[in-house]
Steps between C-alpha positions, in 0.01 A plus 500: 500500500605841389342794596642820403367888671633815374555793768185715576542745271211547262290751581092488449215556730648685766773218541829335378469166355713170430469263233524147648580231199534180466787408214354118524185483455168712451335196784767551728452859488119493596549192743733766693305768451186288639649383786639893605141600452602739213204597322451379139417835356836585568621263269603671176593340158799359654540619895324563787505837680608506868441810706834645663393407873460129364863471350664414826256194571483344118902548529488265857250287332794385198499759253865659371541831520628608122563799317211592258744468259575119585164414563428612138785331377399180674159501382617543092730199544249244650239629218269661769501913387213564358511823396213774458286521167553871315 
């Protein structure tokens, strides 16, 4: 299992964000994302969001802190980027 989160640095709603990945699988992804109670509609194309006060506990829970950079690097080579439509 390899989950990858980016640092909370996205900004929207009032909030800064991390992308947590998964450069495995798409079912390991939501099966970790399930069992942290991360809502599905924060699931997008190819990530889930994660609020910046839930970083620390999805990091103690077994996913590696990366760069953005890496964990968009990671998720091209294992064929999981799916990017957006223009």
């Amino acid at each position: 299992m390899t989950l990858l989160i980016d640092p909370p640095v996205w900004p929207a709603r009032g909030r800064s964000w991390s992308h947590l990945v998964s450069d495995v699988s798409f079912e390991e992804l939501h099966e970790f994302a399930r069992r942290m109670g991360v809502p599905e509609r924060g699931f997008h194309r190819d990530h889930y969001d994660i609020p910046e006060e839930r970083y620390d506990e999805i990091v103690a829970a077994g996913a590696h802190p990366v760069t953005s950079r890496e964990l968009v690097a990671r998720l091209v080579a294992a064929g999981l980027r799916r990017r957006k439509h223009p």
